[in-house]
Structures are given as structure tokens and as C-alpha cells.
N, C-alpha and C positions, 0 to 999 in steps of 0.2 A: 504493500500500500504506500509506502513510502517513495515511490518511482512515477507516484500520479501523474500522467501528464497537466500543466498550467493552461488553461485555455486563457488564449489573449484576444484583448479586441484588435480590430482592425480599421484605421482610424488617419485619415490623410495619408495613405499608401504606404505604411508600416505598420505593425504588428508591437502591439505595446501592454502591459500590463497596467491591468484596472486599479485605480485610486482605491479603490474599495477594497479593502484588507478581509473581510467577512467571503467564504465562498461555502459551495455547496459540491457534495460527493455524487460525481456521474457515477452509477453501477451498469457493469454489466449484467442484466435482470437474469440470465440464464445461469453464469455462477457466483454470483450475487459482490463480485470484485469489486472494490474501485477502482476505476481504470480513467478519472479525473477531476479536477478540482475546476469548478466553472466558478468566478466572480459574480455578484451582485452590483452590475454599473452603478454608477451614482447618475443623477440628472446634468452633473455638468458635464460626464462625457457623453452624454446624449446631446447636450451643448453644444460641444467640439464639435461630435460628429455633425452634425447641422450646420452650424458653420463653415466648417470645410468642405460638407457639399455643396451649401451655396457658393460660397468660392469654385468651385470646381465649374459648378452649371452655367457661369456664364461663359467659358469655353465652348464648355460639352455642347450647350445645344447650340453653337453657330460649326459645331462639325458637322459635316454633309452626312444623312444618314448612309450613304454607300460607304461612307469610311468607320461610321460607327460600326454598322455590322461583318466589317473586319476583324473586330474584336471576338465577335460570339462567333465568328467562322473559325479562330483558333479555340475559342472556351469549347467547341464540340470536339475539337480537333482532342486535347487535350485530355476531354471526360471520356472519350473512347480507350486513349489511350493510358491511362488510369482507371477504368472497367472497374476492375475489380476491385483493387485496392480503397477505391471509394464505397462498390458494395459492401464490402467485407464491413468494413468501421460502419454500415448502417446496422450490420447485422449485431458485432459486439456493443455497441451502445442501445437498441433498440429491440434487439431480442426477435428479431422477423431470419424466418431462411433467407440462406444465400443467393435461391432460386426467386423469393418473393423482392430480395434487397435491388437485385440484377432488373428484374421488372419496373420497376419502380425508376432506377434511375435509366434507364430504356424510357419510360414515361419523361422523365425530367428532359433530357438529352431531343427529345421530341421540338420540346419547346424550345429551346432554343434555333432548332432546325427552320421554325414556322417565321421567329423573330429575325430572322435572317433574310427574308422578305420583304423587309419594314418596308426599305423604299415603295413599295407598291404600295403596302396595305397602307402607308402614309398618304396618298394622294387625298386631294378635298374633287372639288368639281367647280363648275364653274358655266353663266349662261349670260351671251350679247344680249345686248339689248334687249334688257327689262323693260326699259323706257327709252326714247330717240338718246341716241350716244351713247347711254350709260347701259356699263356692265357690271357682273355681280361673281364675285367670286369667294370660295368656303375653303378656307387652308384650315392644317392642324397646327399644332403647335404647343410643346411638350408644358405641363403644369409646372415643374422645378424641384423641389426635395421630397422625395416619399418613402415612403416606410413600408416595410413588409414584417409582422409581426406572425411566425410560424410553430405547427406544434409539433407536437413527437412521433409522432405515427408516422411521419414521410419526411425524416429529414433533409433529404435530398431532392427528392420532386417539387415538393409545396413551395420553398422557395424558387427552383426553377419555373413554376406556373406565373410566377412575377418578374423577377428579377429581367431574366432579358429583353420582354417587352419594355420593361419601364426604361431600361438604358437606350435601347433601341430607338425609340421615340425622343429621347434627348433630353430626360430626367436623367436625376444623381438620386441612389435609393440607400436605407440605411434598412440591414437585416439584424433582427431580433429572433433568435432561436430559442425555444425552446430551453430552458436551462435541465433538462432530464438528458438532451441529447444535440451537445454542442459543437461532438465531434468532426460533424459529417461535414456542418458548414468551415468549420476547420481548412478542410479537407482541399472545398470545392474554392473557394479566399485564397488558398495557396495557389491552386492553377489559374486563377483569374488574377491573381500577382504576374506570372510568368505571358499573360497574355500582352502584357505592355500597357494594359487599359493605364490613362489616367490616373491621377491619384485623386480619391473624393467621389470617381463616379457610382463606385460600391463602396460599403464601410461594414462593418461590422461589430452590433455591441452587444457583449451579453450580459444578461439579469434578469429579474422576474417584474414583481408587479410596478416597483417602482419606474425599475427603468421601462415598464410599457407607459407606465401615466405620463414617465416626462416625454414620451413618444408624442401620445396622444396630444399633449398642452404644450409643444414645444410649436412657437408661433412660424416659425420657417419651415415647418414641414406641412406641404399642402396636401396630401392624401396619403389615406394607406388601407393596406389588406392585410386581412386576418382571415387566419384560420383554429378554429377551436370548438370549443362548447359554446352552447345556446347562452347559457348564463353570460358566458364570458366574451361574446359578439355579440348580446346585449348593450354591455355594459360600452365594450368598446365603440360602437357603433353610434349609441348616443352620445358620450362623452368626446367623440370626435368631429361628431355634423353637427353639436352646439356650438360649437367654436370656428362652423364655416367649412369646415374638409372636408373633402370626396371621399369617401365610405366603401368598400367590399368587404363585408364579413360572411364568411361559410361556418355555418350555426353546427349544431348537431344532428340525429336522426335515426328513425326506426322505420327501416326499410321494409316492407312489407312484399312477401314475394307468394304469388297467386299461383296453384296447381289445378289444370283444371283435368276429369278425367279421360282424355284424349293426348296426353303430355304423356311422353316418350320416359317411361320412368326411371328407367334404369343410368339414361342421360340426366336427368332432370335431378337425381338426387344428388349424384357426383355434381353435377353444375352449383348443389345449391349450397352440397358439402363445402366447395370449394368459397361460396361467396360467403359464410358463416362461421369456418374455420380456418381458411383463410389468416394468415397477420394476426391469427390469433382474436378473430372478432375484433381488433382495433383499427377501423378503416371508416370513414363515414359511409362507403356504399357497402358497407358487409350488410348480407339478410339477415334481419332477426325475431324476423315474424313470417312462420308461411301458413297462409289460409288456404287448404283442401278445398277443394268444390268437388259438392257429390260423392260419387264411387272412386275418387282419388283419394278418399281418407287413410284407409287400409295400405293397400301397397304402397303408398309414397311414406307410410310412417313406417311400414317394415325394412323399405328400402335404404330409408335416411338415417334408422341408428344402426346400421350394418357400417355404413360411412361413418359415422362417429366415433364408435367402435374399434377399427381399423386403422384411427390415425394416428401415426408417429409421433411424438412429443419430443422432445432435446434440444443443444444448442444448435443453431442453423447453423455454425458451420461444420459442423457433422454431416457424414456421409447419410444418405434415408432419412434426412429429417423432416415432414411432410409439416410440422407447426413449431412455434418457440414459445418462450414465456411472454406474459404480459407485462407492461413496464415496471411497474413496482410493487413492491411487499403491500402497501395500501390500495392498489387496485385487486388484485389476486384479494386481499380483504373484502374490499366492497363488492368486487363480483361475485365470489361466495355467500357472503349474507344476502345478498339476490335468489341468488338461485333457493335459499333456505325461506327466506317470504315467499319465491311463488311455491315453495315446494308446501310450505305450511296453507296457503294460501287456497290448497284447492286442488294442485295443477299433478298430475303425475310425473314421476323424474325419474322418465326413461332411461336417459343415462346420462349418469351423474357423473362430471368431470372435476369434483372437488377432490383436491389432497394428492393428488397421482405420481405415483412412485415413477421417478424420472433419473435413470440408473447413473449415476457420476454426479449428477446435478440436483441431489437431493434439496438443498437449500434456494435452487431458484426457484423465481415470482410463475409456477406452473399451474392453469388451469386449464383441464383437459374439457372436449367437445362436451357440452351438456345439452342435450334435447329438456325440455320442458311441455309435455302434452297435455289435452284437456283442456287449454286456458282458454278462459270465456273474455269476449271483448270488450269487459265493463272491469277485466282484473287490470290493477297498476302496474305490473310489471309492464303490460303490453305500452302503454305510453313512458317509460322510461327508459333511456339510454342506457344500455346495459355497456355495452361498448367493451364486450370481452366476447369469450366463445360459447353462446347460448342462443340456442333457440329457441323460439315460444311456436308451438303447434295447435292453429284453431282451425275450427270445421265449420262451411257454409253449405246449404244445401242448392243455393242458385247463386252464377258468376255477379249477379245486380249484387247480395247484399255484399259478396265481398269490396265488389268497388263501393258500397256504400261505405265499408267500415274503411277501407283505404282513404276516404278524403273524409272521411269523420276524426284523422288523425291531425295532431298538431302541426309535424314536421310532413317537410314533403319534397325529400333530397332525392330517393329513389324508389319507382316502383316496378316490379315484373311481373310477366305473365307466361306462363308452363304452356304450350296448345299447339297442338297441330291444327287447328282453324285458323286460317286468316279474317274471316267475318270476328273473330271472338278477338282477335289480337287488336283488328282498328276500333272496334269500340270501347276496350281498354287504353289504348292509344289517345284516343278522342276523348273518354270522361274522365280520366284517371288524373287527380292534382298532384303533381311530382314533375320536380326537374326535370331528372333524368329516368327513362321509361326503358326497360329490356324484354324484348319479345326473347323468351328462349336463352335467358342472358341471365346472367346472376350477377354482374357485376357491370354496369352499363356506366361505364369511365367514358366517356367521350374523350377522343384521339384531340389532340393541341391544337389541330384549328377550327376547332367547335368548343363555344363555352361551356365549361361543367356548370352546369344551369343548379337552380334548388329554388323550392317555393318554401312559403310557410319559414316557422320557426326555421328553417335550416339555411335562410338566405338571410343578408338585410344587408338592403341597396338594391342597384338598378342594373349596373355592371357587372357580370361575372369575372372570372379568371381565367386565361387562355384565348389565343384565336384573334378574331374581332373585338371583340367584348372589352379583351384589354386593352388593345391600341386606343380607343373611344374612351376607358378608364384616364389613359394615362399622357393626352392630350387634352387641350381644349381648342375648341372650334372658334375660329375669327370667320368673321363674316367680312369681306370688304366689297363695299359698292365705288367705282370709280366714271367719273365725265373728267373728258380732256378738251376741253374746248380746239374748236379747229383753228387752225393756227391762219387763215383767211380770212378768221372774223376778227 
């Protein structure tokens, strides 16, 4: 423990240690190591770093965007060529396989690909003669210092879903990781050192609540994104558009995924295994509610604890590791007392994933697949984020009231539907309130140039992340009307 790596900020294009003498122990959640010490920034290096992006932004955005995305042409170049080694540190800080880690910044590395584009997706429009001589023209034009505040479940992608578009566009952004899992932005700060970028146009500080508030109330930073809990994109969300900021918060959510009895089951339950158990159930589009319809009761519930049953538990970077732990000693807590209210609750517990003997790694944060069946649509588990490896199994006798109890929910990040019908997939398509919608899909991530959309409790703002969404984030729109009088008169 004594060999902890110092996580440092990064902060006018060097790498410096935090004012802040107090830190906090990164664990590897799988064998429960500390493997680093992360700082508590104070507000005045949230200061700094603001400062010296705005210093920075009056360069950055008179650079031509074709030269800007120079930069993310070498940042890909780089995250390819660092694969692994960047997966890996997702994997030992966050406890996800090596196969889930790899995916993941495959996702991330996405984004950058799309941001590489800018100069197009940059274009405004423009139209002659509104009126005799005059015309009218719609340019973009980047807002200035933004913030990206990230959580632990995707160290590496979630700030890629930002980050490049906002430099892209000819903003200077400052990253806030997560203090559970600091390593990874570490990681990716080192190759965007070696890209040659500017110093200011990325910064990096870490800490927890403090240094998000001096984010939020820091007057030089004109917008930011988050990602997190419903509470906690609450909170931020309002205490940021009080103050006049452009806003993207990705809330929480309880995906609900529909079987109906025409769904291919034997696909249908690996698919659904995989969106549930998955990351260990910490992903905002993990399933964790599927509602039967009909004679899909039976077989899709024989099917699915077959899957549960069967899955591998250990550190991902083990050979056959099909799941890891969940972050920390307090979650593996709270998800267990979960499963123990629905189980008192009412609900049967098919199979129970509390306590599971995880052979080397006795003492990690491990909770194995748990099914929960029987659960009626009026019990509290079903509207609560469980946000580990559970599933809640309910039964509707016609496909209406499932979509009825689907948009009777609060969140509405993701929802699917099991069916060999196409009639039955567009009218779930068509009434179903949820962002993102997967016919045959347990996990419906929309690819980097489509926004990862979210209604309800799970969005708040106008802007998503990725794609379109963020260039329009991460600019503002000028309008110029111009007459030149003729030079004859």
C-alpha cells in the first residue's frame, strides 16, 4: 500500500500536485488493494484551471477547425495504440472485464472518430435575399470554458462522449473524474500530452463535491455535462442553469425490457443475461426489469436463471471471466439489502447472488446474478435504481399493459422489446416513453453519431451527448443579416 500511485491534476499543460493535502484510497474493488491516492481539489484550483482555459480559448478558437482536429487525429492514433494498457487500468480501478473494458473504450475511441468531422458538422447555412440586397447568414461559434463532470462506471468512454467535440468546436474543457476511478483519465491526459494539443485546451482536476460546486459556480465556465445519479443531475443541473449555463445531465434508470411470447428465447435470454449482468449491472442501459407477456412467463424465466447460474464471477483480468465486482464495499452493501427488501417484500429469489464464494478474491466488492420473480408493479424495488446485478421479473397478460407500466415509470433512458412481429415492435417503437428503444436489443447504446437520447428523470436539458447533439451543445448560433449598399449609389 505504501507504493500508491499520487494522482495529479493536470492544469496549464503540466501535471502538478493538489494544494489539498487530505486524499482518498482508489481500491481495486476485485482485490480490494489500494492501488491510489486521489486529492480533494480545493476551489482555487478549479480557479486556475479556468483561468488558464480562458487564456488558452482565445487562441484555440481563432485555430481553423481542420487544424484543430489534427489533434484528435493523433488522440485516436495514440488510444489505438495504447489498446490495452488503457483497458486494463479500466479494468483494475473499476472492476468490469477486460473484454467489457476493451468495448467500452472501442465506444470512446468512436467518438473521437465522428469529432474528426467537425469541419462539416460545423457548417451554419445561409439565404440571399430575404429582402432587396440583404442577406442572412447562421454561423456557429464555440461557447468558451466547459466542464465535463464524469462517473465511475465508464471511465474512459463518458468523458470521450465530451471531450472531443467540445475541443473540436473551439472550446477549452476542464475534466472532473470521478474520485472512485481517477486512473483511467490519468491514462488518457498522458496521450493527449504527447498529442502536442495546446496547453489549457484540456485540464484536469480531481475531487468530489467540492470541487464539483466550484465547477458549477465558477463564473468562467459557460457549460457542462454530467453524468451520474438522478439525485445528483438534479442537483447539478439546477444549480448550474441558475447561474445562466448550458446544462447536459444523464440522470439515472430502470430499464425495462418486454418479452413477448413469439421472442426467440433461447437468444432472448443470453441477450438479456448479457444486458443485466453485464458490468456487473452498473451501466445506465443495463435491464432490470423484464415484463413477460403471456405464455412467455414460463420458458423465458427457466431460461434466464440457467444464465445467471452459469456466470463466471472474478477479476477481469482473468482468463473466463464473464462478470467482476461492483465498485465498492458500500455498494455490494446497498445492493444486498435490496435484494433482502424485495426478497422480504413478497418477491421470490430465484437466484440469489449475495455473498459468493469468489476463489482468490475472497474479500472483493462481489455480487453475483440475482433474479428476483413474482414482483408486482406497485412493489418499490421496481422504481428504484438498483444499479448492480438484479433483476426484477413481472408478468402481463396483454403487450398494452406492459407498455402501460413502461411509461407509468419515472425514468425513461431505455426500453426493449423481445418479438419476432414487426406490427408488435413499431407500436412499441411508437408509444413506448424512453430515449433509447431496442427491438431484439438488450443494450440499445446508440453508435457516436446519434445522440444517446433519455427522457424523464434520466435526462435534464435539451442537448444530449454525442453526434449532432453535441456540436449544437457546444456552440452557439450567430445569426448575421448583412446590406452593402451599391457602390453606384
Amino acid at each position: 500500500m505504501g507504493n500508491s500511485k499520487q494522482i495529479l491534476n493536470f492544469i496549464d499543460g503540466s501535471w502538478q500536485r493538489s494544494s489539498e493535502a487530505f486524499t482518498l484510497s482508489v481500491i481495486n474493488p476485485a482485490t480490494t488493494e489500494e492501488i491510489a491516492k486521489v486529492p480533494l481539489s480545493a476551489a482555487a484550483e478549479v480557479g486556475q484551471a479556468a483561468d488558464c482555459a480562458a487564456q488558452a480559448f482565445r487562441d484555440w478558437r481563432r485555430t481553423p477547425p481542420s487544424e484543430r482536429v489534427q489533434y484528435l487525429f493523433k488522440l485516436k492514433q495514440l488510444l489505438e495504440q495504447n489498446f490495452d494498457e488503457v483497458a486494463r487500468t479500466v479494468t483494475q480501478e473499476c472492476g468490469k472485464t477486460l473484454k467489457e473494458a476493451r468495448g467500452e473504450l472501442q465506444r470512446g475511441i468512436e467518438n473521437v472518430e465522428v469529432a474528426c468531422g467537425i469541419p462539416s458538422m460545423l457548417q451554419g447555412y445561409n439565404s440571399e435575399d430575404i429582402a432587396s440586397g440583404i442577406d442572412e447568414t447562421m454561423i456557429r461559434q464555440p461557447v468558451g470554458v466547459v466542464a465535463a463532470i464524469t462517473p465511475f462506471n465508464f471511465p474512459a468512454m463518458i468523458p470521450l462522449w465530451f471531450t472531443p467535440y467540445a475541443i473540436a468546436c473551439g472550446n477549452c474543457i476542464i475534466l472532473k473524474p470521478s474520485e472512485k476511478v481517477p486512473l483511467t483519465l490519468q491514462k488518457i491526459l498522458e496521450l493527449v500530452e504527447q498529442t502536442g494539443l495546446p496547453k489549457g485546451v484540456i485540464q484536469l482536476v480531481n475531487g468530489s463535491k467540492e470541487t464539483v460546486d466550484a465547477i458549477l459556480d465558477h463564473p468562467l465556465i459557460q457549460a457542462i455535462s454530467f453524468v451520474g445519479s438522478t439525485q445528483v443531475a438534479r442537483y447539478v443541473y439546477s444549480r448550474a442553469a441558475t447561474q445562466g449555463k448550458r446544462v447536459q445531465c444523464q440522470g439515472g434508470a430502470k430499464n425495462p425490457l418486454i418479452i413477448l411470447p413469439d421472442a426467440d428465447m433461447e437468444a432472448t435470454s443470453r441477450i438479456v443475461g448479457e444486458s443485466a449482468f453485464g458490468c456487473a449491472g452498473q451501466r445506465c442501459l443495463a435491464g432490470s426489469i423484464v415484463a413477460t407477456v403471456g405464455a412467455a412467463h414460463r420458458p423465458f424465466q427457466e431460461s434466464i436463471t440457467e444464465v445467471a447460474r452459469s456466470r463466471r464471477l472474478g477479476f477481469g483480468l482473468d482468463d473466463g471471466v464473464e462478470m467482476g465486482p461492483v465498485i465498492s464495499g458500500e455498494s455490494k452493501e446497498r445492493i444486498e439489502a435490496l435484494i433482502e427488501q424485495g426478497a422480504s417484500g413478497g418477491a421470490s429469489l430465484t437466484v440469489d447472488g449475495r455473498h459468493p464464494e469468489v476463489q482468490g478474491y475472497e474479500a472483493g466488492y462481489f455480487v453475483g446474478p440475482t433474479i428476483l420473480s413474482d414482483v408486482q408493479p406497485e412493489d418499490s424495488l421496481v422504481s428504484t435504481e438498483i444499479f448492480g446485478p438484479v433483476l426484477s421479473l413481472l408478468h402481463f397478460e396483454h403487450v398494452d399493459d406492459a407498455i402501460e407500466f413502461v411509461n407509468g415509470g419515472r425514468y425513461g433512458n431505455m426500453a426493449c422489446l423481445f418479438t419476432g412481429s414487426g406490427a408488435a415492435a413499431r407500436k412499441f417503437r411508437y408509444e413506448v416513453e424512453a430515449g433509447n428503444i431496442g427491438i431484439n436489443i438488450g443494450v440499445a447504446a446508440p453508435v457516436a453519431s446519434f445522440p444517446f437520447s433519455g427522457w424523464k428523470d434520466s435526462f435534464f436539458g435539451d442537448l444530449h451527448g454525442q453526434g449532432r447533439d453535441a456540436v449544437d451543445f457546444y456552440t452557439l448560433k450567430k445569426v448575421v443579416v448583412e446590406r452593402w449598399p451599391s457602390e453606384s449609389r
